[in-house]
VOGU-3710 file (C-alpha; in Angstrom, 3 decimals, decimal comma):
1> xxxxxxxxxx> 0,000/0,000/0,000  1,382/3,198/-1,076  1,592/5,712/1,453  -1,571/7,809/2,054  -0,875/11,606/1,624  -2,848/14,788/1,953  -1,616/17,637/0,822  -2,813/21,637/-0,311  -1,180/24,439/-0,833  -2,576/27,853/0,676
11> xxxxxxxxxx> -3,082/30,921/-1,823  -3,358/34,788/-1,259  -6,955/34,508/-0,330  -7,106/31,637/2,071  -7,016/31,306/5,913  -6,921/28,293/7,978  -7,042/28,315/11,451  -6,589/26,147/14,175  -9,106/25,783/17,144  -6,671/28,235/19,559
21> xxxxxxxxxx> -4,243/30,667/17,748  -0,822/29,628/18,930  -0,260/33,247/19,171  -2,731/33,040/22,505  0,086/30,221/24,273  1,177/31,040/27,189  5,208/31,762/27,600  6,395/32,266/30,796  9,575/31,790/33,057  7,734/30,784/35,910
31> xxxxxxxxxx> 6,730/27,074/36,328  3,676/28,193/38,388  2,122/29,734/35,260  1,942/26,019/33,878  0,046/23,788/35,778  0,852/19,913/35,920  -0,815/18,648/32,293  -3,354/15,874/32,599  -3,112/14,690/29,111  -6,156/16,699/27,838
41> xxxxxxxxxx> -4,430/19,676/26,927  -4,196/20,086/23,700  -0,338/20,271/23,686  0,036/17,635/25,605  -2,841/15,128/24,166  -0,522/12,744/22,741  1,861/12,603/25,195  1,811/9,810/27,806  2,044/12,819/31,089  1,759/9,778/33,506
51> xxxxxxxxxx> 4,778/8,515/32,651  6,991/11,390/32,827  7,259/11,163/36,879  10,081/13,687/38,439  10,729/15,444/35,401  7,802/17,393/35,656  8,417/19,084/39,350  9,552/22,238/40,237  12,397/21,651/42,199  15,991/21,517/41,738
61> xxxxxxxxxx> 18,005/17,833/41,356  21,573/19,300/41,657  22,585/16,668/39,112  24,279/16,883/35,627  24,774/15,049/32,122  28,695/14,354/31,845  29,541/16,739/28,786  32,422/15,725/26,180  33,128/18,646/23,321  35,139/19,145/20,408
71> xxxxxxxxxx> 35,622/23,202/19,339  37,398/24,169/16,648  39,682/27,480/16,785  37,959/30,612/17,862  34,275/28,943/19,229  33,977/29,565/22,801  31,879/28,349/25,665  31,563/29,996/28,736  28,271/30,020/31,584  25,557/32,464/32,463
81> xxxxxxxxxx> 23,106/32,761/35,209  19,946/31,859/34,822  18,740/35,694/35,964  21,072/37,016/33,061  19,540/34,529/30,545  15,878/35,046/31,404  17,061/39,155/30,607  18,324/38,568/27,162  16,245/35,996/26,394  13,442/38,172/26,862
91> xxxxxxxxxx> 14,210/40,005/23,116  15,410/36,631/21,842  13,878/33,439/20,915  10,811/33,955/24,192  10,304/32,514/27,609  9,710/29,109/27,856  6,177/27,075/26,028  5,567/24,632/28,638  5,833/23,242/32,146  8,643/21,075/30,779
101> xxxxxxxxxx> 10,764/24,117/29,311  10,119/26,534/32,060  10,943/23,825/35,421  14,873/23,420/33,052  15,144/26,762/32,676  14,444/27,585/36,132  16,650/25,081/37,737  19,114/24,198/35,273  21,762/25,749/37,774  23,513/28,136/35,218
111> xxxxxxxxxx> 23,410/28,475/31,543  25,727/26,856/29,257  26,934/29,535/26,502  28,603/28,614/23,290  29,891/31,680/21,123  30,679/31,791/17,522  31,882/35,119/17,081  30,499/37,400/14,106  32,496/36,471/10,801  33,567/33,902/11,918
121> xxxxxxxxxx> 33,942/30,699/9,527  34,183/27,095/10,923  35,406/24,248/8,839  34,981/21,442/11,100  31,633/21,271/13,206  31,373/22,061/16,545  30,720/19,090/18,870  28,826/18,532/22,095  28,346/15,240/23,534  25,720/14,765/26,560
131> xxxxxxxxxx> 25,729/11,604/28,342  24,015/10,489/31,545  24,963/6,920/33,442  25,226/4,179/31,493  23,001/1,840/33,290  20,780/2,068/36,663  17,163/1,200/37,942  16,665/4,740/37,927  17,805/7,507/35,910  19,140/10,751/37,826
141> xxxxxxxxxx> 16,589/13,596/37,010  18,741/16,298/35,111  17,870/19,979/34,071  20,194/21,421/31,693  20,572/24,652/28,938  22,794/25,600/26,594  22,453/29,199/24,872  23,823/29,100/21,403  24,539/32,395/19,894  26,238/33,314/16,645
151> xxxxxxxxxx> 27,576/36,569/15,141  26,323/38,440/11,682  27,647/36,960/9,079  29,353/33,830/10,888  28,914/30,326/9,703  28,654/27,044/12,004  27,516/23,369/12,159  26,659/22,112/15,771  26,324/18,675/16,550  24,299/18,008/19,413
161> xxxxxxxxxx> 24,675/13,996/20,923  22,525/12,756/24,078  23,467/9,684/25,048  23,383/7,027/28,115  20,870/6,654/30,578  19,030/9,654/31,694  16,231/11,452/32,691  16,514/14,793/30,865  14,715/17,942/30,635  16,382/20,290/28,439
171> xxxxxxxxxx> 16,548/24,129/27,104  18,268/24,964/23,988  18,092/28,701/22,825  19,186/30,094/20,034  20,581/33,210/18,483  20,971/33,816/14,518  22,622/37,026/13,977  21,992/38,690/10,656  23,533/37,014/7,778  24,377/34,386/9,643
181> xxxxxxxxxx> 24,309/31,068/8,582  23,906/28,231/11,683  23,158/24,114/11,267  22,072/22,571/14,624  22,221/18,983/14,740  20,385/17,440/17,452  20,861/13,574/18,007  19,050/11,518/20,138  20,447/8,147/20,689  19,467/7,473/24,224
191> xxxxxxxxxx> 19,459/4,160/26,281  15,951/2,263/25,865  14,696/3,377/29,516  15,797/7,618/29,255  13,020/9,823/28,934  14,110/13,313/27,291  11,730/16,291/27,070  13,343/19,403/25,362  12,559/23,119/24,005  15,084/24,290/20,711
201> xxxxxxxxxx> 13,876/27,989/20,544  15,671/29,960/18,012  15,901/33,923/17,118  16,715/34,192/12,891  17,912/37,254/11,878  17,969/39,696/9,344  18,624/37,647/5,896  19,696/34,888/8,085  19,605/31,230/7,273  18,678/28,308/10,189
211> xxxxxxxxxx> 18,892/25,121/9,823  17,602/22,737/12,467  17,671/18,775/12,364  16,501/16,458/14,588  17,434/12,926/14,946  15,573/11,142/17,222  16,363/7,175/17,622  16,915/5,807/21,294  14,404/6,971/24,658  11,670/5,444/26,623
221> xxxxxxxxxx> 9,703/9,003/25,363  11,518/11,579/23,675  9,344/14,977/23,239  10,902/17,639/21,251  9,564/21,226/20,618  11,085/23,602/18,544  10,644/27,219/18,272  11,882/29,526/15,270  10,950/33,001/15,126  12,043/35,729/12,896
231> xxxxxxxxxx> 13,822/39,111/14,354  13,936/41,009/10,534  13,075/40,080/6,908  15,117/38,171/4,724  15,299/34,974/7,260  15,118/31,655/6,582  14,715/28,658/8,605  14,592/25,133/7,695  13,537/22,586/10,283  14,026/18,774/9,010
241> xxxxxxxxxx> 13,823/15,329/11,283  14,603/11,877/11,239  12,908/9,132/13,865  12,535/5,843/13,932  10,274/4,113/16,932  10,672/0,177/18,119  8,359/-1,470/20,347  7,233/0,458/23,486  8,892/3,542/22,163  7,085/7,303/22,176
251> xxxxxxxxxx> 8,679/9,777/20,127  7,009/12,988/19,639  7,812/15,932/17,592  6,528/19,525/17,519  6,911/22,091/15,358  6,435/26,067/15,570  7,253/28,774/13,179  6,112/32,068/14,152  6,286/34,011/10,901  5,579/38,006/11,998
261> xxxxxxxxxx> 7,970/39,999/10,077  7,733/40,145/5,973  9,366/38,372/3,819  10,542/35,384/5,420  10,832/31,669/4,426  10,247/28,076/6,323  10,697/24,593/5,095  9,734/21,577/8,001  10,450/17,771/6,496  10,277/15,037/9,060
271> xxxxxxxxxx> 10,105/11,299/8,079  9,703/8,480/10,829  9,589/4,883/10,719  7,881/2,458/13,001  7,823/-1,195/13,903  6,677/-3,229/16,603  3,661/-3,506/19,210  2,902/-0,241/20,736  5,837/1,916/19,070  4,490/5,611/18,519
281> xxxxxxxxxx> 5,520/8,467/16,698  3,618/11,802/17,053  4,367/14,618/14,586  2,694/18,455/14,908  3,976/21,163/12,508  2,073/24,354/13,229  2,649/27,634/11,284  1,242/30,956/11,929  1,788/33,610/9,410  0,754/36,946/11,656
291> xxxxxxxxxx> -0,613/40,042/10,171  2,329/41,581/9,093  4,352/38,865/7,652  3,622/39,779/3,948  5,666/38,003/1,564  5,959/34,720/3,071  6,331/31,466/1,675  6,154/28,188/3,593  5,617/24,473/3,737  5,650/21,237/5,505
301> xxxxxxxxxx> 5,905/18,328/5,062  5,588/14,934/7,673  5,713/11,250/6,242  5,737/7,983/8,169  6,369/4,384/7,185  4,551/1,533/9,156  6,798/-1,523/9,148  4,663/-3,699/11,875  1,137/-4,597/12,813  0,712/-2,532/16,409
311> xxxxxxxxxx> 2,218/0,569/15,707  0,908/4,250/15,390  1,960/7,104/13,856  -0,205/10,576/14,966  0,329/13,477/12,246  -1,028/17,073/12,419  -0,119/19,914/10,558  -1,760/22,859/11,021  -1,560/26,425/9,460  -3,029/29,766/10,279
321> xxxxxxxxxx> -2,758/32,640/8,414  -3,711/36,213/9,160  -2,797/37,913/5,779  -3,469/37,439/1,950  -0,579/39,097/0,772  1,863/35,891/0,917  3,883/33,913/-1,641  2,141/30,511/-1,002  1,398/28,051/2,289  0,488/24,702/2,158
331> xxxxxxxxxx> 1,758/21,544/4,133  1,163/17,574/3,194  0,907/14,641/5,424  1,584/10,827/4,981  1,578/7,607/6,820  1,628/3,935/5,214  2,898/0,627/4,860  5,506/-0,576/2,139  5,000/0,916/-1,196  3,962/-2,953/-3,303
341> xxxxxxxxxx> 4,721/-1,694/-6,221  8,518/-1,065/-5,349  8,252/-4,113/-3,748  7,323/-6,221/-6,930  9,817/-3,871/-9,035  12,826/-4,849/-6,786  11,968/-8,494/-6,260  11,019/-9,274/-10,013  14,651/-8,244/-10,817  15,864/-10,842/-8,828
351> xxxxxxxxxx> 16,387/-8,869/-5,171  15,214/-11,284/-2,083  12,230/-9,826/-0,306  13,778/-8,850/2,771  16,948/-6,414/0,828  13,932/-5,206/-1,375  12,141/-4,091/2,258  15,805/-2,665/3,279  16,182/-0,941/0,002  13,118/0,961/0,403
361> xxxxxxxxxx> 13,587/2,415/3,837  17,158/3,615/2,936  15,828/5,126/0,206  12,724/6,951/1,837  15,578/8,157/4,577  18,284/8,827/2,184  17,521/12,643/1,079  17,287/13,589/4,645  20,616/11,634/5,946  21,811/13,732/2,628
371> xxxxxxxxxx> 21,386/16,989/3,738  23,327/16,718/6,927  26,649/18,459/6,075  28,783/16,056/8,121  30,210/13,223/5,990  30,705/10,553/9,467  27,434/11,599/10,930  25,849/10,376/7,724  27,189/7,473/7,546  26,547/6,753/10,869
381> xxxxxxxxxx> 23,009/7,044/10,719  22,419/5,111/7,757  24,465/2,457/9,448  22,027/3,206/12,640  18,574/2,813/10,089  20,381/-0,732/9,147  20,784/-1,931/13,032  16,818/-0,636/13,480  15,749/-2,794/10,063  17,769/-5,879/11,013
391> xxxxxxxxxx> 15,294/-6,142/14,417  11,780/-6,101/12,227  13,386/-8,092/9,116  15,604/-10,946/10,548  18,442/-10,295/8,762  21,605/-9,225/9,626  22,569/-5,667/9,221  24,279/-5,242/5,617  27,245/-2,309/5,365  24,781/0,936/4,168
401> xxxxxxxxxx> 24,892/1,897/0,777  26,175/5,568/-0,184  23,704/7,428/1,042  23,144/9,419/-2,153  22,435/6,672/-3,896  20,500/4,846/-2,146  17,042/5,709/-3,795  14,645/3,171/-5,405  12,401/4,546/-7,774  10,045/1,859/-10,262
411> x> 10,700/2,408/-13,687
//
């Protein structure tokens, strides 16, 4: 079965809005002005809140993720209090969305802060590696943020890793300066038991370009939000993700783009994969195009591929739009099982049934894995998409293809 996609694009004239304007969230620093979610919140609907325990009260652990990094000449990374943060990030990327966000921010101890000074050029990508205990009958609770900030006209690739066993509410915030050009990498390959909940809020600037990828493979429940909003025209922020859920697994991914100044541009493209009893993937890409934000042009795009019997994949995109005057808006959504016709195409050339099954997933991954501008980390992954196949197929793990061309089109 093909997968099963809906998809429209938005013209001058149309509006579609959700049931509560995102621009009506509350944001706040303090935890009190979120109350413990039930589960029938609408942000939190999907999420399973009863399993999320200690990470969810407002108190301080005192404990930390061991931190390994790699930075290349001229990239520093110093700390800042939590007071001085909340200050500057009050004209920056916002106060936190949810309970989750604000209780990290609050009692994360200190703020991380890696500079990349303005002009700046690095080569070689900058390297953080988070990693909690490697085994225990109970993860350590951990609050953490980093504050990532780079100068006009500087250029950078960060690679995020969380690793290990933890328990880990985190904070990432983000500053684009104008013409700036910033990759975040965010990589999530957890022990089976960690639970991670994180906000990546980011600040583009003028004629800016953001790119922000999310790999999401290991965790109990992972739960990512992120945040772009535009400080001047002339930004653009790209958003794209990776996931694949195994039995028992809950990964959930949330999108907002807050588009208020003019003539911005957005691109969100997220593909998951799922197999086994009770693995779930949630996907929501909201977009709100304010009054002012004439001259935008957006999209997004979600598609999941449904390997087992007993797995569920929830996807919502949602835009809202407050002006005419744009370029264009639309967003498409898919979920399904193996494509049979590229099935039959591979196999009648000869191709056993369960390389034809791997050939298709590494090519309905491969355009993503290609866009990641670090040669090792793509390899890696595709390497990682193997180990996940080998579990629903049987078969050992063969060495990955090259990733760019690994795509299977019938002819």
């Amino acid at each position: 079965m093909p997968l099963l996609e809906q998809a429209h694009t938005h013209g001058p004239a149309v509006t579609h809005v959700p049931d509560q304007s995102r621009a009506e969230r509350r944001r706040s620093f303090d935890v009190a002005d979120f109350p413990m979610p039930t589960g029938r919140e609408e942000e939190w609907r999907f999420t399973p809140v009863d399993r999320l325990g200690a990470l969810l009260r407002d108190e301080p652990t005192g404990q930390r993720l061991a931190r390994d990094t790699h930075l290349p000449a001229g990239v520093g990374l110093g700390t800042m209090s939590v007071g001085d943060w909340q200050a500057t990030a009050a004209a920056l990327a916002g106060p936190p969305a949810d309970r989750a966000a604000a209780i990290s921010a609050a009692h994360s101890g200190g703020v991380a802060v890696l500079d990349i000074p303005a002009d700046l050029v690095v080569e070689e990508p900058v390297r953080i590696t988070l990693s909690g205990e490697p085994a225990g009958p109970a993860a350590s609770v951990v609050h953490g943020h980093l504050f990532l900030r780079i100068g006009a006209h500087a250029k950078a690739t960060v690679l995020l890793g969380h690793v290990g066993h933890a328990a880990y509410s985190e904070m990432l915030t983000v500053e684009v300066g104008d013409g700036a050009e910033l990759t975040v990498v965010s990589l999530q390959e957890w022990a089976d038991e960690s639970v991670h909940l994180a906000q990546h809020a980011a600040l583009v600037g003028r004629d800016a370009a953001y790119t922000h990828i999310a790999v999401t493979l290991g965790g109990a429940i992972v739960r990512l939000n992120v945040d772009v909003r535009y400080a001047a025209p002339g930004g653009t922020a790209t958003a794209l993700g990776l996931y694949f859920a195994d039995a028992g697994q809950h990964l959930e991914h949330r999108l907002f783009v807050d588009h208020e100044p003019p003539h911005c541009r957005s691109h969100v493209e997220y593909k998951g994969a799922l197999q086994g009893d009770t693995a779930h993937t949630v996907w929501v890409g909201d977009v709100l195009i304010r009054a002012g934000a004439e001259g935008t042009l957006t999209y997004e795009l979600n598609r999941n591929l449904v390997l087992t019997d007993g797995a569920r994949a929830d996807s919502v995109p949602n835009l809202e739009i407050e002006t005419g005057q744009i370029l264009g808006a639309g967003h498409a959504s898919a979920t399904g099982r193996f494509d049979d016709e590229q099935l039959f195409y591979l196999q009648a050339r000869g191709i056993p049934e369960s390389e034809a099954r791997r050939l298709v997933v590494r090519g309905f991954f491969a355009d993503l894995v290609a866009r990641i501008p670090v040669a090792d980390l793509q390899g890696h992954l595709m390497a990682a998409v193997e180990r996940e196949l080998s579990r629903s197929i049987g078969a050992e793990p063969t060495e990955p293809t090259e990733v760019g061309s690994a795509q299977v089109v019938p002819a």
